[in-house]
N, C-alpha and C positions, 0 to 999 in steps of 0.2 A: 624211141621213135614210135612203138605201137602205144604205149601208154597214151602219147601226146595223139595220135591219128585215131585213137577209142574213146578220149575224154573230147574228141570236135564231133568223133560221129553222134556221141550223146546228148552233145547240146545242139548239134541238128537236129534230132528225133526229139527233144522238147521242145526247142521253135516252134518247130511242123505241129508237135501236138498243140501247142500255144496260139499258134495260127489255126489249125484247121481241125482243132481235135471237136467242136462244138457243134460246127456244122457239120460234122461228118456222123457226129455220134447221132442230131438229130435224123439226119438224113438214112442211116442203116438202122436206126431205132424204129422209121415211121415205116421203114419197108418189112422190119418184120414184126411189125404188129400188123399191117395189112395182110402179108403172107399167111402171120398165124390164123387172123378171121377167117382167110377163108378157106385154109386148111380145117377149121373147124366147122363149116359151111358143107365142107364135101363131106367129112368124116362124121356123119349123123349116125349112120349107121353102126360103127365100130369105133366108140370114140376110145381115144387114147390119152397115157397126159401129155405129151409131147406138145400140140399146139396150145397148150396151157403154160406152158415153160418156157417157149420161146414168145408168147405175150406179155411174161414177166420179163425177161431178158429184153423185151424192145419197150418195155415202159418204162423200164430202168433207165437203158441207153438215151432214150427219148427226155428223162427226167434230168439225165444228168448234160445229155447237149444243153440243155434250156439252163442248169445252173450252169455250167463254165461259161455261157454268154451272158449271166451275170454279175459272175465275177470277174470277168473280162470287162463291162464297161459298166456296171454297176445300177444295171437298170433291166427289166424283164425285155423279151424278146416278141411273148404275148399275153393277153390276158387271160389265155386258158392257163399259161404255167405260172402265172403271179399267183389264180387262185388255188392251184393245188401245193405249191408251199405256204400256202397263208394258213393250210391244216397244220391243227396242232403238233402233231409228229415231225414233220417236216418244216417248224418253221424256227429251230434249234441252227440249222444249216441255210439258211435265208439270209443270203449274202448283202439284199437289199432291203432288211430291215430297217434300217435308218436313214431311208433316204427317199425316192422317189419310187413311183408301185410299180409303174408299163409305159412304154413310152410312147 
């Protein structure tokens, strides 16, 4: 019985990430990249690396909501993230290389 009531609760928590992990990711990725700015905006004075680590952490999160919404319907979300997978490096994992560019 728990087996069965742990293998429902984990294909709920894929759902929900399936449904909503894309916008969510963009969504808490674009708040702390603002955050980090302007955490680095105040901290002129004493800079640290910390608002440098979470600008990484939210352009990742930010990169990667933009891919799972086009792996989800197979087409970009915007033209700013069409062109930053269209770099070399990242365009290995460009789910919409064969198809249409932004919609």
């Amino acid at each position: 019985m728990i087996i069965v009531s742990a293998l429902a609760l984990l294909a709920l928590v894929v759902l929900g990430i399936w449904a909503f992990g894309g916008a969510l990711a963009r969504f808490f990725g674009g708040l702390l990249i603002i955050s980090s700015l302007w955490s680095l905006v105040l901290v002129v004075l004493a800079p640290t690396i910390w608002p440098f680590l979470y600008l990484g952490i939210g352009l990742s999160l930010w990169l990667f909501g933009h891919w799972h919404y086009a792996v989800k319907y197979h087409i970009w979300k915007t033209p700013l993230a069409c062109r930053v997978f269209a770099f070399r490096a990242l365009r290995i994992i460009d789910p919409t290389r064969h198809r249409a560019r932004i919609r």
